[in-house]
Chimera marker file (.cmm) of the C-alpha trace (Angstrom):
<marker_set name="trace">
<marker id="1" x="-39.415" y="-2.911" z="70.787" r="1" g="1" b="0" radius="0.5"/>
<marker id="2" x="-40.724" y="-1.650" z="67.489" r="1" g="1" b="0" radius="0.5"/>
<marker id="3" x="-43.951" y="-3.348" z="66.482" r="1" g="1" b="0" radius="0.5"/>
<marker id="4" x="-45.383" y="-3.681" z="63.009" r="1" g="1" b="0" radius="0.5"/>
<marker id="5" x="-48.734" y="-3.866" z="61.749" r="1" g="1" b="0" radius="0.5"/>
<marker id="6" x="-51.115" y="-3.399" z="58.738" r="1" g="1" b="0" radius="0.5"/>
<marker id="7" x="-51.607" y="0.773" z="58.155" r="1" g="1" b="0" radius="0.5"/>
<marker id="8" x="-55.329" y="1.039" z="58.578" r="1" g="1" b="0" radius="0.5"/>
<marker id="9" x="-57.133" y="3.941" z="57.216" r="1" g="1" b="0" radius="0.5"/>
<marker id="10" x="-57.729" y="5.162" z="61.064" r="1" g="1" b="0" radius="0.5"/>
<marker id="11" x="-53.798" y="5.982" z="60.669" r="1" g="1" b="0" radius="0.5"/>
<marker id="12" x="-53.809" y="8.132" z="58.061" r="1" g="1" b="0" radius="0.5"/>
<marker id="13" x="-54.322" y="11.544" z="60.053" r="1" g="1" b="0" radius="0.5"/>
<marker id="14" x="-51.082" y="10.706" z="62.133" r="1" g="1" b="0" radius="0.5"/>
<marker id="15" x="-49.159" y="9.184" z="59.322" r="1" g="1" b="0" radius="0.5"/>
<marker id="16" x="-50.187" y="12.536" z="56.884" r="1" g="1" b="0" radius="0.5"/>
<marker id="17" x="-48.864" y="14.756" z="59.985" r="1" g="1" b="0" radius="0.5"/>
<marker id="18" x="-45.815" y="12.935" z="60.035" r="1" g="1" b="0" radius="0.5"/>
<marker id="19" x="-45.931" y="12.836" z="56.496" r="1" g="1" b="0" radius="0.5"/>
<marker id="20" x="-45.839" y="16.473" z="56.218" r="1" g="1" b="0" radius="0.5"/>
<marker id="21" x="-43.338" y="17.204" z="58.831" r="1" g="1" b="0" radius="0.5"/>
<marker id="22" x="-40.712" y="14.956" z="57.550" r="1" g="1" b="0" radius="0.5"/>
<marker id="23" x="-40.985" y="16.112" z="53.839" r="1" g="1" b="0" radius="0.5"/>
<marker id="24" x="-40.814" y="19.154" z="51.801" r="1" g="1" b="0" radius="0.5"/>
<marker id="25" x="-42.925" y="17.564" z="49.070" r="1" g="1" b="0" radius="0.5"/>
<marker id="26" x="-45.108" y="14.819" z="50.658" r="1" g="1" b="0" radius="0.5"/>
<marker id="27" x="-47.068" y="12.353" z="49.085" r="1" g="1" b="0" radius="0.5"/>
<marker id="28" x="-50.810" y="13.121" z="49.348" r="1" g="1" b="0" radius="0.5"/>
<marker id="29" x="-53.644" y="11.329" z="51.481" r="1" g="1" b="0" radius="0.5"/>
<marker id="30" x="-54.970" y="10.032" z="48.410" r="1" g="1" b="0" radius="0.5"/>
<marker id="31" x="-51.772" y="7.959" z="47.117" r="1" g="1" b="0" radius="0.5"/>
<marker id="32" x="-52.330" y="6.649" z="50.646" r="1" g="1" b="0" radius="0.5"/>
<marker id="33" x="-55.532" y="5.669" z="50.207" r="1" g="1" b="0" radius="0.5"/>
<marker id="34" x="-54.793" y="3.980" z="47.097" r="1" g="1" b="0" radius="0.5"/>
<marker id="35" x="-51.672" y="2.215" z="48.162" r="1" g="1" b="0" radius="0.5"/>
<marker id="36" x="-54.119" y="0.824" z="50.724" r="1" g="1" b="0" radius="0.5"/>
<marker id="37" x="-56.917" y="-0.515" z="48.469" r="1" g="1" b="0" radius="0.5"/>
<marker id="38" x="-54.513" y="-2.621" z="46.221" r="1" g="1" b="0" radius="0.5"/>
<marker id="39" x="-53.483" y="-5.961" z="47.281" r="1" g="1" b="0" radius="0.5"/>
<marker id="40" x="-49.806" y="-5.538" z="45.716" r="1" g="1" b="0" radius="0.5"/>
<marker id="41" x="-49.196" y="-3.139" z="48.173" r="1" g="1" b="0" radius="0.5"/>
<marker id="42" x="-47.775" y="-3.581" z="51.709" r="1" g="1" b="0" radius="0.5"/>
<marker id="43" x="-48.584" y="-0.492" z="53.938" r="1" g="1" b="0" radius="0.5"/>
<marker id="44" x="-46.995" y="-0.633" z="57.479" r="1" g="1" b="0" radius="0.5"/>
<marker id="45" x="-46.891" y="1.144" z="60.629" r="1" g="1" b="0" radius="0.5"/>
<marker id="46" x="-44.485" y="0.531" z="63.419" r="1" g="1" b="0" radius="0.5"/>
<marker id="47" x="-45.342" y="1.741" z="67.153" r="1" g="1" b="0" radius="0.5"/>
<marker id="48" x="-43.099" y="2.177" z="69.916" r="1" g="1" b="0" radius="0.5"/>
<marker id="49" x="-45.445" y="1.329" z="72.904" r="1" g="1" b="0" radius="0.5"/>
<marker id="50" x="-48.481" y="3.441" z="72.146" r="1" g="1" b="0" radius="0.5"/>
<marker id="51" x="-46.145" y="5.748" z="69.450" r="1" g="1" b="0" radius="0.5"/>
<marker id="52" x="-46.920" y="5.245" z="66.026" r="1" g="1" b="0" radius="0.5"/>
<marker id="53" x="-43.353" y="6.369" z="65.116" r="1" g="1" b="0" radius="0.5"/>
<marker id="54" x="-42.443" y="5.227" z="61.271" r="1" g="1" b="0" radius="0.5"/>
<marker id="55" x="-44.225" y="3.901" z="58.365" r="1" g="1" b="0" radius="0.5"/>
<marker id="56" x="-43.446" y="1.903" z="55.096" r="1" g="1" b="0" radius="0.5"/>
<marker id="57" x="-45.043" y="2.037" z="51.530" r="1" g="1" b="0" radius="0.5"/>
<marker id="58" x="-43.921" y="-1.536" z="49.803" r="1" g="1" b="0" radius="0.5"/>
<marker id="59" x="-45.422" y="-2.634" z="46.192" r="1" g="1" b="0" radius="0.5"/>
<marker id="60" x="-44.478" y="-5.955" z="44.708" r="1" g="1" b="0" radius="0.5"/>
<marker id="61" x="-44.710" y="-8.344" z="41.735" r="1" g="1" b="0" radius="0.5"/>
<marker id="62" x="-43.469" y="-10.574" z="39.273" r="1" g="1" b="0" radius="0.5"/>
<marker id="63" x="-40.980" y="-11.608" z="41.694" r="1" g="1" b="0" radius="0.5"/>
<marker id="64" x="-39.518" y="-8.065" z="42.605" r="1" g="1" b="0" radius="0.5"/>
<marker id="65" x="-40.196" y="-5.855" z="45.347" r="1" g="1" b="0" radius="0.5"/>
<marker id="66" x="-39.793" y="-2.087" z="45.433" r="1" g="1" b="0" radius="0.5"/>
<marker id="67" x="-39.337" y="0.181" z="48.792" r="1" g="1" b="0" radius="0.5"/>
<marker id="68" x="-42.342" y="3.772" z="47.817" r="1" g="1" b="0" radius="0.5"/>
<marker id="69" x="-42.269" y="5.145" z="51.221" r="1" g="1" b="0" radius="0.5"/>
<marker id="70" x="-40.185" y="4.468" z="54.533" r="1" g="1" b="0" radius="0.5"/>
<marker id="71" x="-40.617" y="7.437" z="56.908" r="1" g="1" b="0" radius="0.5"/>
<marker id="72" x="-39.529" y="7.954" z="60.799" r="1" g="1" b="0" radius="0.5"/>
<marker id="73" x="-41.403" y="10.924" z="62.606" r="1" g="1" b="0" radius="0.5"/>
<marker id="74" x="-38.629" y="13.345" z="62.539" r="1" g="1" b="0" radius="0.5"/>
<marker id="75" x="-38.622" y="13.804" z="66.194" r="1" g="1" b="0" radius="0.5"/>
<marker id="76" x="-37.526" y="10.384" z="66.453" r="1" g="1" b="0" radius="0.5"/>
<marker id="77" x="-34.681" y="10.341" z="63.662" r="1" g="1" b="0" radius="0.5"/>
<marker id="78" x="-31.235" y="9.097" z="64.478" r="1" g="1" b="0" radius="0.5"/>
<marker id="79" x="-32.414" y="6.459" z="67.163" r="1" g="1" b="0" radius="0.5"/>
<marker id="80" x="-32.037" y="3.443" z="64.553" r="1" g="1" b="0" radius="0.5"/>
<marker id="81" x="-35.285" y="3.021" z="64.156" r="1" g="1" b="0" radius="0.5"/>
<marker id="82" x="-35.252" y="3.405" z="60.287" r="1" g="1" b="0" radius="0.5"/>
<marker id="83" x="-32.730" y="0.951" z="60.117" r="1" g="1" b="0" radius="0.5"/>
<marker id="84" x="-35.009" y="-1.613" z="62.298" r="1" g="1" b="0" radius="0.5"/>
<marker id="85" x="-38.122" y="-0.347" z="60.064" r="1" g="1" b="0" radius="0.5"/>
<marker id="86" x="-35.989" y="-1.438" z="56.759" r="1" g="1" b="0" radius="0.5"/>
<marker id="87" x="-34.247" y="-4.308" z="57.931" r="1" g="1" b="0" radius="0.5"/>
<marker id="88" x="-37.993" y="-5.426" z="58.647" r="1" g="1" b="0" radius="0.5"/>
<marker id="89" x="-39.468" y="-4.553" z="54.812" r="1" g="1" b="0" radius="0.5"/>
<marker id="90" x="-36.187" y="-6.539" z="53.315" r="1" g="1" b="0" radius="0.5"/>
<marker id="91" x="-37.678" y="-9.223" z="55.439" r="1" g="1" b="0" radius="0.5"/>
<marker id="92" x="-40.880" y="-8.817" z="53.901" r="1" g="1" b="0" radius="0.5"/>
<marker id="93" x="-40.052" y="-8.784" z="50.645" r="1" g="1" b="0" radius="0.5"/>
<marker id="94" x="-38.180" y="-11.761" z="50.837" r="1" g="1" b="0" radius="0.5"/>
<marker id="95" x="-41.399" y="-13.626" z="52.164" r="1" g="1" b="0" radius="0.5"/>
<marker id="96" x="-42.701" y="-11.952" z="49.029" r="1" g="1" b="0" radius="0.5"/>
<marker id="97" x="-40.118" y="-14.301" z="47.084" r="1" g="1" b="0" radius="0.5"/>
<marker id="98" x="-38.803" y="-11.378" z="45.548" r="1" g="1" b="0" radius="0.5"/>
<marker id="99" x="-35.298" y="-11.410" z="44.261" r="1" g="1" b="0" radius="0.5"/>
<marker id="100" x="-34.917" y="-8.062" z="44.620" r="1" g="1" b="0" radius="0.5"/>
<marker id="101" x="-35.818" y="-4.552" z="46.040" r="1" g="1" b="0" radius="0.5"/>
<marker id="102" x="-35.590" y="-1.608" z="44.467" r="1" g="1" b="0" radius="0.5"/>
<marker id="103" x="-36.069" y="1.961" z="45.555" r="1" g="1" b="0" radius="0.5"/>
<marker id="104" x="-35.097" y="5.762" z="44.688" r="1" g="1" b="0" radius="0.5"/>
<marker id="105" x="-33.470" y="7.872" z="47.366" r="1" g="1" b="0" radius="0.5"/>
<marker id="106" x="-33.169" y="11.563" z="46.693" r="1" g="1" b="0" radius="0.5"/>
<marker id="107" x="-29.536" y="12.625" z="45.521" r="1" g="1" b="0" radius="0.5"/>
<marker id="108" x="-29.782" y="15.295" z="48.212" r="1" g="1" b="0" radius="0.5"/>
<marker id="109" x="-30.642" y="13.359" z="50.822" r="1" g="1" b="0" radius="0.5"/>
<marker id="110" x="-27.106" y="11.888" z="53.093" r="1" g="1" b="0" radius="0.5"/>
<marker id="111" x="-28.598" y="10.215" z="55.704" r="1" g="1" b="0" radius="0.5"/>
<marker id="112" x="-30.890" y="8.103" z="53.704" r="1" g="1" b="0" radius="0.5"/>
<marker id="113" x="-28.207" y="6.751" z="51.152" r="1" g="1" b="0" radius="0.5"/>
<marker id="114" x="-25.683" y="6.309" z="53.822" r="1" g="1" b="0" radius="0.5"/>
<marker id="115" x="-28.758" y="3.871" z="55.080" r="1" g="1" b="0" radius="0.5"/>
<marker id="116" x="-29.416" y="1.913" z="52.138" r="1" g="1" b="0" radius="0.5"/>
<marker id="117" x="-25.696" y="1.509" z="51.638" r="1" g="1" b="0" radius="0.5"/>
<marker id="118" x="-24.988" y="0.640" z="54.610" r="1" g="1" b="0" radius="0.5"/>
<marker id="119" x="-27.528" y="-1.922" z="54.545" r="1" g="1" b="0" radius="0.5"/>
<marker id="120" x="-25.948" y="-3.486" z="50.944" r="1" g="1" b="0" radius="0.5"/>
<marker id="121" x="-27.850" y="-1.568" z="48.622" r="1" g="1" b="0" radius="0.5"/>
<marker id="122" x="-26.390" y="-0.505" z="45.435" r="1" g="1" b="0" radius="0.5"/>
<marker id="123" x="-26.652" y="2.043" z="43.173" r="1" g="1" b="0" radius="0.5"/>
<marker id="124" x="-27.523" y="0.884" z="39.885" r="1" g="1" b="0" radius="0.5"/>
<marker id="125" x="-29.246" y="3.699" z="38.164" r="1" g="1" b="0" radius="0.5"/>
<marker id="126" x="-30.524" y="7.610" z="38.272" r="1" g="1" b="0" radius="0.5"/>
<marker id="127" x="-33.616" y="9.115" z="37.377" r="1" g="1" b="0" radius="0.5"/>
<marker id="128" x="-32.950" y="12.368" z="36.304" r="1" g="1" b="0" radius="0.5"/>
<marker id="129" x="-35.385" y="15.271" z="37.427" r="1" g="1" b="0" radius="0.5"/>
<marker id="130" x="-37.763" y="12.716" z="39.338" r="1" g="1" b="0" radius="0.5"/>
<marker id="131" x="-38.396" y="14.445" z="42.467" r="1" g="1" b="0" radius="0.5"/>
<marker id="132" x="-40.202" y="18.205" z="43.420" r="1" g="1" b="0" radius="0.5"/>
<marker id="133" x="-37.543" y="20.370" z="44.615" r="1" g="1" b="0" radius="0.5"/>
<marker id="134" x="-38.111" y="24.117" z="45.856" r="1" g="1" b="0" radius="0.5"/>
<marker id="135" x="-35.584" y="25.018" z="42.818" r="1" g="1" b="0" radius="0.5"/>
<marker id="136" x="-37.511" y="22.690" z="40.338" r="1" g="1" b="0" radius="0.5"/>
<marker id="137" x="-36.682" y="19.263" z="40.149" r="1" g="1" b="0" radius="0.5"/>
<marker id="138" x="-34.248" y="16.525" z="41.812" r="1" g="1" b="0" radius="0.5"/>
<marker id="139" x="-32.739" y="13.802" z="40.435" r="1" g="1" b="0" radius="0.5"/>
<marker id="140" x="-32.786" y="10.425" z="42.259" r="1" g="1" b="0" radius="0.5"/>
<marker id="141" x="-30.917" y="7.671" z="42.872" r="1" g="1" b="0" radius="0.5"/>
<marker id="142" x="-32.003" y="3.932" z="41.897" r="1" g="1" b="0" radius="0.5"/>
<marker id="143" x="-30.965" y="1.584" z="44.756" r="1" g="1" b="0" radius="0.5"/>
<marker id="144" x="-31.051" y="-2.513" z="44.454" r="1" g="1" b="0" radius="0.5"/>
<marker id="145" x="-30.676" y="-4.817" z="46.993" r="1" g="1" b="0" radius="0.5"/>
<marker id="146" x="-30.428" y="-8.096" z="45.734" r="1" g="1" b="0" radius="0.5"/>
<marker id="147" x="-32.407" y="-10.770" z="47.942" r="1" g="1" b="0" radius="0.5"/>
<marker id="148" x="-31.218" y="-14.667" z="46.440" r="1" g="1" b="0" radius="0.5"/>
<link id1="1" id2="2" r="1" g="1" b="0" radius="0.2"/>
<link id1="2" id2="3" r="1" g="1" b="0" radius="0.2"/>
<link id1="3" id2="4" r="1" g="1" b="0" radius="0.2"/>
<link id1="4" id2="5" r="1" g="1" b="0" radius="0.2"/>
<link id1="5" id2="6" r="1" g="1" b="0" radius="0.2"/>
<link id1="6" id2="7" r="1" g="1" b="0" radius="0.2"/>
<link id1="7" id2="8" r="1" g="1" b="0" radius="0.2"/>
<link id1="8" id2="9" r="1" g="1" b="0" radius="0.2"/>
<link id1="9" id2="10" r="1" g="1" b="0" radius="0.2"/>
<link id1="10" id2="11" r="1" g="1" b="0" radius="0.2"/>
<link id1="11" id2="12" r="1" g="1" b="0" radius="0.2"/>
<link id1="12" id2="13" r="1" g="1" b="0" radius="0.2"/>
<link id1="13" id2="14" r="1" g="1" b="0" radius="0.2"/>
<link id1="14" id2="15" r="1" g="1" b="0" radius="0.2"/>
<link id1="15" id2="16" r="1" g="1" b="0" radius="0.2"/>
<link id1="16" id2="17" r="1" g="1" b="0" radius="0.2"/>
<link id1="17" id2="18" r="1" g="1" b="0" radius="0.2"/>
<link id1="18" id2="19" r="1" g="1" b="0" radius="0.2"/>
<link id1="19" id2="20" r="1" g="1" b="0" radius="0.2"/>
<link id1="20" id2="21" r="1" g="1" b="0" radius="0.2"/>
<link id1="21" id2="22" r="1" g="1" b="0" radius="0.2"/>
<link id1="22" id2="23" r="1" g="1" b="0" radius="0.2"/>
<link id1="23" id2="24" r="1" g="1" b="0" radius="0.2"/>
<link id1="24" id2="25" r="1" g="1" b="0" radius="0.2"/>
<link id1="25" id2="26" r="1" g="1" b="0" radius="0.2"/>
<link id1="26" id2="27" r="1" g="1" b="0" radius="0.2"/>
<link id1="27" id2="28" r="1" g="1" b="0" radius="0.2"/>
<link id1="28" id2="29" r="1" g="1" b="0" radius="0.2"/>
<link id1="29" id2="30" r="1" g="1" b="0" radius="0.2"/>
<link id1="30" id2="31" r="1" g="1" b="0" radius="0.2"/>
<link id1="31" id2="32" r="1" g="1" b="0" radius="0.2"/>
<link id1="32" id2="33" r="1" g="1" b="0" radius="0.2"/>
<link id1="33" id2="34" r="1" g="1" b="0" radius="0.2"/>
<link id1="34" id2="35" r="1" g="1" b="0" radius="0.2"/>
<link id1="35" id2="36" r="1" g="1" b="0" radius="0.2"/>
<link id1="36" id2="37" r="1" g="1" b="0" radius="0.2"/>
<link id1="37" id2="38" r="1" g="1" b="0" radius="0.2"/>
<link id1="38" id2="39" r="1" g="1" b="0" radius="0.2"/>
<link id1="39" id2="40" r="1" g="1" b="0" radius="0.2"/>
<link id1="40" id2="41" r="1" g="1" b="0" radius="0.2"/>
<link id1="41" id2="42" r="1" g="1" b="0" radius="0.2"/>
<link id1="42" id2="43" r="1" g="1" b="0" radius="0.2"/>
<link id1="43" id2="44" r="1" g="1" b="0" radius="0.2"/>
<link id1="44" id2="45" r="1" g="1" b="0" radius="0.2"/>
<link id1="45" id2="46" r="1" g="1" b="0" radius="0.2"/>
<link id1="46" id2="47" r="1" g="1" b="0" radius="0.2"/>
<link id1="47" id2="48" r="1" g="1" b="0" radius="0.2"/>
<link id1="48" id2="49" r="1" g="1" b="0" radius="0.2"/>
<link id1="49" id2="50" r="1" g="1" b="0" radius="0.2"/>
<link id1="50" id2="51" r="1" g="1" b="0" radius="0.2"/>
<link id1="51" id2="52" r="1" g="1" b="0" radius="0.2"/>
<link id1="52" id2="53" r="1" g="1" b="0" radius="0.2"/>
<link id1="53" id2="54" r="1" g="1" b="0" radius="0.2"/>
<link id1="54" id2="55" r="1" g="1" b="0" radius="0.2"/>
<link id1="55" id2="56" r="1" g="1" b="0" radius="0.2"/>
<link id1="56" id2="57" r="1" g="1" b="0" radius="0.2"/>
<link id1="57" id2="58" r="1" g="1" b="0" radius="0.2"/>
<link id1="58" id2="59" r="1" g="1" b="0" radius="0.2"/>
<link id1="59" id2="60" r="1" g="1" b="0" radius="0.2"/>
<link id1="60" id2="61" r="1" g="1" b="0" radius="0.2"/>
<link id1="61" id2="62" r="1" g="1" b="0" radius="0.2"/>
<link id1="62" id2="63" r="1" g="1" b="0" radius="0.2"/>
<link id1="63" id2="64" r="1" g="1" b="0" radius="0.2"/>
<link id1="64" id2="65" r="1" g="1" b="0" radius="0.2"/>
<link id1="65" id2="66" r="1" g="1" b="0" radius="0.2"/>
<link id1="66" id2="67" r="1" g="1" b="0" radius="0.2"/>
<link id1="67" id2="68" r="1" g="1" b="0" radius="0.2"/>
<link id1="68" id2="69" r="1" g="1" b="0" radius="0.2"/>
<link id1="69" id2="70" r="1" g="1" b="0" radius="0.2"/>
<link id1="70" id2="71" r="1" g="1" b="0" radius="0.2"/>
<link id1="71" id2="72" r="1" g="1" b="0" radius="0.2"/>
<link id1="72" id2="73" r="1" g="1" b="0" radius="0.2"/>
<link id1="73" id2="74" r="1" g="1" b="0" radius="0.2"/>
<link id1="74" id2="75" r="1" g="1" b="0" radius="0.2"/>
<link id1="75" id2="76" r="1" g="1" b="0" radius="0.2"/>
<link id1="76" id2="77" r="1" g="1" b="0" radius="0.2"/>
<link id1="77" id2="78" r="1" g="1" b="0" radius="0.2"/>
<link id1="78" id2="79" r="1" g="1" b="0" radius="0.2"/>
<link id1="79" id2="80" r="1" g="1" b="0" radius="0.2"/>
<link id1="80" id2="81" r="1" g="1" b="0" radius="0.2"/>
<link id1="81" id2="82" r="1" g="1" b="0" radius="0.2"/>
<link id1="82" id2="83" r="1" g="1" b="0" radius="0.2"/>
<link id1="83" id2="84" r="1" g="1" b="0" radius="0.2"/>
<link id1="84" id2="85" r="1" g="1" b="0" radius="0.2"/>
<link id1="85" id2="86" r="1" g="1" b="0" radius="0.2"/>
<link id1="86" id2="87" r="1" g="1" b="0" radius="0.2"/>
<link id1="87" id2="88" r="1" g="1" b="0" radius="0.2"/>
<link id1="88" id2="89" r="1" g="1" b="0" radius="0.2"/>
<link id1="89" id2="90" r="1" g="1" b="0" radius="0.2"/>
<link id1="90" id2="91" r="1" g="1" b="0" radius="0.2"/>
<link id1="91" id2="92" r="1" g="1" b="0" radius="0.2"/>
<link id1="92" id2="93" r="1" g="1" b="0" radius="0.2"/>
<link id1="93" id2="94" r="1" g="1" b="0" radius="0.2"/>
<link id1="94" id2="95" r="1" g="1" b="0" radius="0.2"/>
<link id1="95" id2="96" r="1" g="1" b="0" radius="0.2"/>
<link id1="96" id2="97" r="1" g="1" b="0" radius="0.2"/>
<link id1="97" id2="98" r="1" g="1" b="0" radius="0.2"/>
<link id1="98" id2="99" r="1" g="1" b="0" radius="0.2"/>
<link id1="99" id2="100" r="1" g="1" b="0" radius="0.2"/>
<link id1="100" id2="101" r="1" g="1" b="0" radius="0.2"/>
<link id1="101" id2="102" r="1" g="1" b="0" radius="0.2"/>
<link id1="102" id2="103" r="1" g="1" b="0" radius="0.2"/>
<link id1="103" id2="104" r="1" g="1" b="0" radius="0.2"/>
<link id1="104" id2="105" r="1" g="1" b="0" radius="0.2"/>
<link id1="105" id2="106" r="1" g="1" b="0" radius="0.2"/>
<link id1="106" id2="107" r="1" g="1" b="0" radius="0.2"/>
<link id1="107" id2="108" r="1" g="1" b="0" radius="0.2"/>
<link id1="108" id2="109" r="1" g="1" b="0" radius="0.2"/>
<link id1="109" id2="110" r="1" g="1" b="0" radius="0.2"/>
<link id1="110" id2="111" r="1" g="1" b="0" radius="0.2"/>
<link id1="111" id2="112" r="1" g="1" b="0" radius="0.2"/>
<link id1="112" id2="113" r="1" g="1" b="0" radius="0.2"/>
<link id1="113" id2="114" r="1" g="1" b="0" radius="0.2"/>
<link id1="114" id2="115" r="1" g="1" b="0" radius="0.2"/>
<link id1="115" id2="116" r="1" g="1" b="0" radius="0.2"/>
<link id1="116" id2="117" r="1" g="1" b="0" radius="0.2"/>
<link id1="117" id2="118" r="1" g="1" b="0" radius="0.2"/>
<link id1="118" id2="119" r="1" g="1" b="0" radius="0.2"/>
<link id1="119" id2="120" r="1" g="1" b="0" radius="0.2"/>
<link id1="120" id2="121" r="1" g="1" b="0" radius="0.2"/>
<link id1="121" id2="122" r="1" g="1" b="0" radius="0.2"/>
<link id1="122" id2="123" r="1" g="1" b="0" radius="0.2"/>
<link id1="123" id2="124" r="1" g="1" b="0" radius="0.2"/>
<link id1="124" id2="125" r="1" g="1" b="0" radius="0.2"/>
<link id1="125" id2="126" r="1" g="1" b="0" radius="0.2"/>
<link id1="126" id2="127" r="1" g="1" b="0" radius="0.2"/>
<link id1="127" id2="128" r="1" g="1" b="0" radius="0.2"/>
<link id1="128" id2="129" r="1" g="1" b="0" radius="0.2"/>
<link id1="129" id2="130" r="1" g="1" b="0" radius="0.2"/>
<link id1="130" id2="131" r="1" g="1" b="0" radius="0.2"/>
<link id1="131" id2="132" r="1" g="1" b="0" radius="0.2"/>
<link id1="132" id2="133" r="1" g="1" b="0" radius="0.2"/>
<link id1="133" id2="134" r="1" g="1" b="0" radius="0.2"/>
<link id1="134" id2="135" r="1" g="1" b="0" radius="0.2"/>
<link id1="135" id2="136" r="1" g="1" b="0" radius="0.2"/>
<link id1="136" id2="137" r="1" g="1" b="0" radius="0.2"/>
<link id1="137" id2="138" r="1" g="1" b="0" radius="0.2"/>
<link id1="138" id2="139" r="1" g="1" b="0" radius="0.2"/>
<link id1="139" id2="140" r="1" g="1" b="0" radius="0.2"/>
<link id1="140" id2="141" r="1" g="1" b="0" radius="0.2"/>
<link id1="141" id2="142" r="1" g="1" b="0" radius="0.2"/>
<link id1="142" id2="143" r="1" g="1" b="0" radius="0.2"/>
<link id1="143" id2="144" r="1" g="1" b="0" radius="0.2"/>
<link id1="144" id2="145" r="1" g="1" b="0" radius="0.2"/>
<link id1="145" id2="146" r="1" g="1" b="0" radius="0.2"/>
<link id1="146" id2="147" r="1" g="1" b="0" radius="0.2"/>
<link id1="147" id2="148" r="1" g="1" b="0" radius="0.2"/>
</marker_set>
């Protein structure tokens, strides 16, 4: 069963590591840190037994949600638990009362888009040259999921 909590600072060495493993580009300890001093953010962990295993960045206002950050540890990939870690923020940001939630997926990146798809997300949008890539830049896809 995959538990969720409140990321406390005291996770931030574990969620950096898996941070870093699971990304070429990874955000730094510091947008952590801020993401966890404002109130319109929602920073989870989820533990399997003992195993802090996946995290999620959410931010949210005037009545829209938007999905920062949802990582697995990459060891654990392809189990289903990012699919029970999102299914749990659209749940969230409906208790939000947001009518939507938004987020960018790299165009590169299969696995992910296959999971927001298949989880009714649409593509509405693309931000051209938004992401770090080893070659320069990477575009990204904007995703909706309407929530009403």
């Amino acid at each position: 069963m995959l538990g969720a909590r409140p990321m406390l600072e005291a996770d931030l060495p574990t969620v950096m590591a898996i941070e870093e493993q699971a990304y070429p580009h990874p955000w730094s300890r510091g947008i952590f840190e801020d993401c966890l001093r404002v109130k319109a953010y929602e920073c989870l962990v989820y533990e399997d037994g003992n195993d802090l295993c996946a995290y999620s960045v959410m931010s949210w206002g005037a009545g829209e949600a938007h999905l920062l950050n949802l990582c697995v540890r990459p060891e654990r990939q392809g189990q289903g638990l990012g699919r029970a870690v999102l299914e749990q923020v659209i749940q969230l940001a409906r208790d939000k009362a947001a009518s939507n939630l938004f987020l960018e997926v790299r165009l590169s990146n299969r696995a992910a888009r296959h999971l927001y798809e298949s989880a009714g997300f649409n593509e509405i949008g693309r931000r051209f040259d938004y992401y770090p890539a080893h070659n320069g830049r990477e575009d990204a896809l904007v995703f909706a999921l309407p929530l009403l």
